[in-house]
VMD Tcl script that builds the backbone (N, CA, C; Angstrom):
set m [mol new atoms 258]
animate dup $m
set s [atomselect $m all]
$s set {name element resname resid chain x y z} {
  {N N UNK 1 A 57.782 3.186 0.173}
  {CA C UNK 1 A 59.223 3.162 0.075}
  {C C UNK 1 A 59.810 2.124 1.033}
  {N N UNK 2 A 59.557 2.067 2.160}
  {CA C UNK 2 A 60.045 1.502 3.125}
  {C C UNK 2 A 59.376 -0.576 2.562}
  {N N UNK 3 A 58.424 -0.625 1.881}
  {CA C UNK 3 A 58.471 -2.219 1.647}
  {C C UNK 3 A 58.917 -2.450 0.269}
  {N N UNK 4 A 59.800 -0.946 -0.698}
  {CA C UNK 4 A 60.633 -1.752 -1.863}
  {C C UNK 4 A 62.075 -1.784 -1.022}
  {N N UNK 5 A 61.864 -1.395 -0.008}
  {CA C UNK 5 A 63.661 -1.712 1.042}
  {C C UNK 5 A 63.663 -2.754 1.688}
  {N N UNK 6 A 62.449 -3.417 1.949}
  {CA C UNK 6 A 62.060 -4.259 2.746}
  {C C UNK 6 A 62.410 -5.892 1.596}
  {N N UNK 7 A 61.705 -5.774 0.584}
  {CA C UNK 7 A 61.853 -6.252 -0.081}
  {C C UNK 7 A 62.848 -6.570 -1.138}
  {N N UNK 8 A 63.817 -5.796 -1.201}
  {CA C UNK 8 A 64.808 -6.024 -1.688}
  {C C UNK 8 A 65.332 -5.514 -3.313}
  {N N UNK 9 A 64.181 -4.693 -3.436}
  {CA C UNK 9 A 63.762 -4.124 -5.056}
  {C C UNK 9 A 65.398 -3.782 -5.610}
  {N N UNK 10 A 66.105 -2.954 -4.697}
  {CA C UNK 10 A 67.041 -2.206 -5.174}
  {C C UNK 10 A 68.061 -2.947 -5.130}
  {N N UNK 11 A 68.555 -3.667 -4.895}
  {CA C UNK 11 A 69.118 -5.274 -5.265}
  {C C UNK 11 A 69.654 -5.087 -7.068}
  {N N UNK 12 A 68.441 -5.334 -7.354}
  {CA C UNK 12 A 68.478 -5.609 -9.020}
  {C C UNK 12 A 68.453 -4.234 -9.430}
  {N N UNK 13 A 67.462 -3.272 -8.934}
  {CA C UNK 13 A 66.839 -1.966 -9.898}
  {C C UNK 13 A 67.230 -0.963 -9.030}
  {N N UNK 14 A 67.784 0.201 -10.128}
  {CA C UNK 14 A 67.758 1.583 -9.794}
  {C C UNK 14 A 66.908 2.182 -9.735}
  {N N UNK 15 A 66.145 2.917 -8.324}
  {CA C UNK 15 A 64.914 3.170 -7.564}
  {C C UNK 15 A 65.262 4.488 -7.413}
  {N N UNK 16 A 64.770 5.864 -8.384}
  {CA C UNK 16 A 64.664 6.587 -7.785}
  {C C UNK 16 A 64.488 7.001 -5.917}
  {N N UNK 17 A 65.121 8.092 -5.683}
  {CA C UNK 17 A 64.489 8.466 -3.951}
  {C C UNK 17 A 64.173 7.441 -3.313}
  {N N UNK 18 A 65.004 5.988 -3.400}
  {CA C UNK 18 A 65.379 4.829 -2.386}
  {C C UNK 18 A 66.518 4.937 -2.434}
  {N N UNK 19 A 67.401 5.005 -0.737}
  {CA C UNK 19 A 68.605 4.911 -0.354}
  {C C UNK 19 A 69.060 3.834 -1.015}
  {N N UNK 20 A 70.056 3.642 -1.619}
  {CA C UNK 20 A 71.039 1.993 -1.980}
  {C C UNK 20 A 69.848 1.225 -2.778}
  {N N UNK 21 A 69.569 2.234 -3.706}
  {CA C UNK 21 A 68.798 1.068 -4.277}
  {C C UNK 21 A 69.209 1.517 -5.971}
  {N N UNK 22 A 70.461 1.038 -6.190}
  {CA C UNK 22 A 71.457 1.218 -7.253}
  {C C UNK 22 A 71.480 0.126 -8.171}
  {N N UNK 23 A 71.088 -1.307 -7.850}
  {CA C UNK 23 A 71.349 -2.209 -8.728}
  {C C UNK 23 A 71.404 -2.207 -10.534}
  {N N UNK 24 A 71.551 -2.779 -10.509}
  {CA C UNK 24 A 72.201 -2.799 -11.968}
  {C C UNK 24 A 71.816 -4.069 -12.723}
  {N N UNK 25 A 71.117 -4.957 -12.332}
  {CA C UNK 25 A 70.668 -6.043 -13.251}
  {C C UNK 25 A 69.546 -6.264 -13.653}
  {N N UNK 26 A 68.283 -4.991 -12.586}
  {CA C UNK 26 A 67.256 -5.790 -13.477}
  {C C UNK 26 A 67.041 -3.745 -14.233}
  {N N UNK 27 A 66.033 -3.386 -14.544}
  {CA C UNK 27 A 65.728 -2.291 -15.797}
  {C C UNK 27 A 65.814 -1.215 -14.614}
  {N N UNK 28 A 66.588 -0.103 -14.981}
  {CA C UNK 28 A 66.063 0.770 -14.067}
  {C C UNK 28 A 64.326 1.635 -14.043}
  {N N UNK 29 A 64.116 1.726 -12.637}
  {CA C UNK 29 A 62.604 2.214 -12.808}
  {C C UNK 29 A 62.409 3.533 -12.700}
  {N N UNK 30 A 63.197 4.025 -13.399}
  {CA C UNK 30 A 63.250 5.610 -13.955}
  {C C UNK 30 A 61.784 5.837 -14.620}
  {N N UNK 31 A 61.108 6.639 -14.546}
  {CA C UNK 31 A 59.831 6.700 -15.146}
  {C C UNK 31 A 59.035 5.615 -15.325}
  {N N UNK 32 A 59.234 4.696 -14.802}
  {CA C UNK 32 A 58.686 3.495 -14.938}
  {C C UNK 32 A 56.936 3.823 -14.481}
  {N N UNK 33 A 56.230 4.936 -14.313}
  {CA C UNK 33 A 55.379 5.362 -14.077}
  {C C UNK 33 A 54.436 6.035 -15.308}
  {N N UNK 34 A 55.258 5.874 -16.462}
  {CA C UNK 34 A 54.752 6.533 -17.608}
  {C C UNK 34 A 54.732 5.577 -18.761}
  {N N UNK 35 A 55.625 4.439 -18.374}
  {CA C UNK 35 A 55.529 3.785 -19.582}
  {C C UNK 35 A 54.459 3.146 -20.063}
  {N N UNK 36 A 54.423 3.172 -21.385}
  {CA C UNK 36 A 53.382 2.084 -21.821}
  {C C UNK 36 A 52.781 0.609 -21.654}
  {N N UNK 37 A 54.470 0.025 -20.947}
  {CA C UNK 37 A 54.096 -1.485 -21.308}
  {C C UNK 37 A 55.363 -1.644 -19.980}
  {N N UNK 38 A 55.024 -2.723 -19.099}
  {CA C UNK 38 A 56.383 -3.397 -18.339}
  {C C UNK 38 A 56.766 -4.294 -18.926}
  {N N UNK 39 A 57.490 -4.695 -18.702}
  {CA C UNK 39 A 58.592 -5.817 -19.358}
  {C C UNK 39 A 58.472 -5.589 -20.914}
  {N N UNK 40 A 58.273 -4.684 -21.462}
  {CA C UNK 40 A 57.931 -4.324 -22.823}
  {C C UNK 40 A 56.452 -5.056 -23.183}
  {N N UNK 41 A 56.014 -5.761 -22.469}
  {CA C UNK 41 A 54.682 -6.772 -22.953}
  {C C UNK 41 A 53.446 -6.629 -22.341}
  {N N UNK 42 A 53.549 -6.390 -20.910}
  {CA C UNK 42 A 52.272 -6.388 -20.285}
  {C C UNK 42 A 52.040 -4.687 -20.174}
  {N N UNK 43 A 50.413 -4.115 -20.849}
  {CA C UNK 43 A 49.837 -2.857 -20.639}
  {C C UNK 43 A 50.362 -2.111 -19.209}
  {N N UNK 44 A 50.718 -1.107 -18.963}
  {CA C UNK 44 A 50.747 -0.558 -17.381}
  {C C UNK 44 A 49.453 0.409 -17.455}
  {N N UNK 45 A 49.167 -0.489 -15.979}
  {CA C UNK 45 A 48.319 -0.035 -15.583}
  {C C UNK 45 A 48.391 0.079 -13.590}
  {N N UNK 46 A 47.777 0.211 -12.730}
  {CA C UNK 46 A 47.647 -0.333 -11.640}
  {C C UNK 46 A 47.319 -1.543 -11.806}
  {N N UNK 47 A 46.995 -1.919 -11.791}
  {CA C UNK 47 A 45.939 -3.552 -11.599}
  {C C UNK 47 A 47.369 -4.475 -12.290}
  {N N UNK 48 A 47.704 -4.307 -13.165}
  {CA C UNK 48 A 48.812 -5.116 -14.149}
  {C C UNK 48 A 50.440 -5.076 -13.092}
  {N N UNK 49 A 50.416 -3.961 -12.740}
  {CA C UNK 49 A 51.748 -3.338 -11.881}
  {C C UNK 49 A 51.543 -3.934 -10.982}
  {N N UNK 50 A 50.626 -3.705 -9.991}
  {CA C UNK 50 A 50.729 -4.362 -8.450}
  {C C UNK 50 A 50.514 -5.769 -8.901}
  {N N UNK 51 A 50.112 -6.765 -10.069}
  {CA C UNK 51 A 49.769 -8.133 -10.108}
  {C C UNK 51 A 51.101 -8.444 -10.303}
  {N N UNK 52 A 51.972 -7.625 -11.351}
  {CA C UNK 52 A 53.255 -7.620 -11.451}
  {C C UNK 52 A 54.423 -7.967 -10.422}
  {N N UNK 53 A 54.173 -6.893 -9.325}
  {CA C UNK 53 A 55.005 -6.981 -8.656}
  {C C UNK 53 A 54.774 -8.385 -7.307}
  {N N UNK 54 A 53.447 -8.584 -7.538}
  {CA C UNK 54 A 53.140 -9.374 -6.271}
  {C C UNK 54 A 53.319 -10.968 -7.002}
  {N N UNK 55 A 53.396 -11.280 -8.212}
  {CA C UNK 55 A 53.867 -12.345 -8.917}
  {C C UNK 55 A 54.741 -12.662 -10.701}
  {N N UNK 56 A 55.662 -12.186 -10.618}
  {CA C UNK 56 A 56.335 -11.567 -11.463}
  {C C UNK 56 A 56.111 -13.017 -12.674}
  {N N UNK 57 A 56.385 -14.170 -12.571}
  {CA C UNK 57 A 56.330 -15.120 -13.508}
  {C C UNK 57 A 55.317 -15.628 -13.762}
  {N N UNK 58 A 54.010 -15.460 -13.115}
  {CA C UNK 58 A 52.591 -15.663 -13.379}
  {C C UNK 58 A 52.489 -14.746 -14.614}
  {N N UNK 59 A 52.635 -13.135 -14.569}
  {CA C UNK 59 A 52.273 -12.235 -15.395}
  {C C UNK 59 A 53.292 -12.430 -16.411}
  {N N UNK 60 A 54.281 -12.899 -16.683}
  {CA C UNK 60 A 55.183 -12.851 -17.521}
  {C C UNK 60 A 56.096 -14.043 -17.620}
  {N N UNK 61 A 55.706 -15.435 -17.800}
  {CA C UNK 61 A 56.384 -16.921 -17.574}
  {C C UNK 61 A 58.063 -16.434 -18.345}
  {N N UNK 62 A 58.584 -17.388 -17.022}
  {CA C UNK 62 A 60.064 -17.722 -17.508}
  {C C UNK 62 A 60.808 -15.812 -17.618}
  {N N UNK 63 A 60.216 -15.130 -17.089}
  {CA C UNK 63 A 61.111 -13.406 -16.567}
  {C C UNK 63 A 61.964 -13.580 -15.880}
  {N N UNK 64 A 62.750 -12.955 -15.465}
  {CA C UNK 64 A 64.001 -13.200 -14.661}
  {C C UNK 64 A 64.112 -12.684 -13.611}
  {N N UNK 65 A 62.666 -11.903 -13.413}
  {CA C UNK 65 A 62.316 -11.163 -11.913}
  {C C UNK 65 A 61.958 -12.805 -11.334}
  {N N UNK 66 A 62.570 -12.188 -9.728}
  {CA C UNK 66 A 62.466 -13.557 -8.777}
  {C C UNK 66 A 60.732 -13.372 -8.344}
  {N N UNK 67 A 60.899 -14.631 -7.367}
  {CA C UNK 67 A 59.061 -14.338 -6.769}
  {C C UNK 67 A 59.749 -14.074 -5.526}
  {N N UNK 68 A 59.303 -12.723 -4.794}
  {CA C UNK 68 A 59.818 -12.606 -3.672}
  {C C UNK 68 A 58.713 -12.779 -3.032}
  {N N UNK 69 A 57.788 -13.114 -2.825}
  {CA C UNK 69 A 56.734 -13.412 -1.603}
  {C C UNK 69 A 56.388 -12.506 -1.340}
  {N N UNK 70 A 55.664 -11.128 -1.911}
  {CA C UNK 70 A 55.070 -10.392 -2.033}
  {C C UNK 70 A 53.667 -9.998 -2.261}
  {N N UNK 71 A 53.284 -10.138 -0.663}
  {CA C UNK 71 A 51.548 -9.922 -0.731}
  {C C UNK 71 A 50.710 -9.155 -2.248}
  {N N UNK 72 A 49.824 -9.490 -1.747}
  {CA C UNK 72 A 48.489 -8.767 -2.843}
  {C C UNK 72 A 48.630 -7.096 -2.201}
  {N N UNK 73 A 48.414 -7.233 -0.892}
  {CA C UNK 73 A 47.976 -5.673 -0.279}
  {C C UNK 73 A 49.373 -4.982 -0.252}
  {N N UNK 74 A 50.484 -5.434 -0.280}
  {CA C UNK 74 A 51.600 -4.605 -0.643}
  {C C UNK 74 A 52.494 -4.736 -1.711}
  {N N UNK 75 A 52.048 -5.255 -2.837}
  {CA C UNK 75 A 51.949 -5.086 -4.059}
  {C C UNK 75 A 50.955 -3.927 -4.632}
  {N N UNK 76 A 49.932 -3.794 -4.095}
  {CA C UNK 76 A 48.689 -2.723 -4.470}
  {C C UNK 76 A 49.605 -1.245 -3.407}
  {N N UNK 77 A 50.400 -1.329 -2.366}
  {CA C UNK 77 A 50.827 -0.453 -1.692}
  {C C UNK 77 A 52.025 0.053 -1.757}
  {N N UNK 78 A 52.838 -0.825 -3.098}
  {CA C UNK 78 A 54.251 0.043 -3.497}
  {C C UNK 78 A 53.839 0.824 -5.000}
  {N N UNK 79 A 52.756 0.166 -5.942}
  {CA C UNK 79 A 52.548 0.264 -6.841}
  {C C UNK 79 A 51.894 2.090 -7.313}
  {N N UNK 80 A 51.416 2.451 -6.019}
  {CA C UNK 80 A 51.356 4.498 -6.302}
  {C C UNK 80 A 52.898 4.724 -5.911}
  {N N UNK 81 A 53.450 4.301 -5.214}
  {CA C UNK 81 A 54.712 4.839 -5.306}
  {C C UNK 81 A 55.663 4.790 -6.747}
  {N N UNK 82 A 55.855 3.946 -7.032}
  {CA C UNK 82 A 56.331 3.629 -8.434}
  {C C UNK 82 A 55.535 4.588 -9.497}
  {N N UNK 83 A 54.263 4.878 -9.373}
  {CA C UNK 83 A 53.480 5.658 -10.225}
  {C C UNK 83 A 54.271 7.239 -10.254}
  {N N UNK 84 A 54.769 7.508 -9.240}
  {CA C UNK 84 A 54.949 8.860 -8.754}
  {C C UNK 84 A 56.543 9.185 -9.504}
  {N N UNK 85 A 57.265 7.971 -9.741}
  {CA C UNK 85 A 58.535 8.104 -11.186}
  {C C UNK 85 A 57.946 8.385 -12.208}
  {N N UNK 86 A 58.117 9.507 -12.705}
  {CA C UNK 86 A 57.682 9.896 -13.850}
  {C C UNK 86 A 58.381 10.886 -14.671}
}
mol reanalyze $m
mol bondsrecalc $m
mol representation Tube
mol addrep $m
């Protein structure tokens, strides 16, 4: 929790059980732990999610998620949290 605050997640996305993390422009991640597919395209999985979050336009060219400079090891370390929206 404390590195999607760090990072700025709630900016764009509504984050369950993150303080101020209300945004409104990018998808809210309401269950985002159950879905089938992120961005509607890529499988969810761990491995896909944390690659996701640690390089958003590699996994998905021209997305409108920014690259926030988001390690490998805390990309792999927000990605059970996000699992736990369901």
């Amino acid at each position: 929790m404390a590195l999607i605050k760090q990072f700025g997640c709630g900016g764009c996305h509504l984050i369950p059980r993150i303080a101020d993390a209300k945004g409104t422009v990018g998808l809210p991640l309401l269950h985002v732990g159950t879905r089938s597919y992120l961005a509607g395209f890529i499988s969810n999985s761990p491995e896909n999610m944390a690659l996701w979050i640690q390089n958003p336009q590699k996994a998905l060219p021209a997305d409108a998620v920014p690259q926030m400079n988001v390690t490998l090891q805390d990309s792999r370390d927000i990605t059970p949290f996000l699992y736990t929206l369901k």
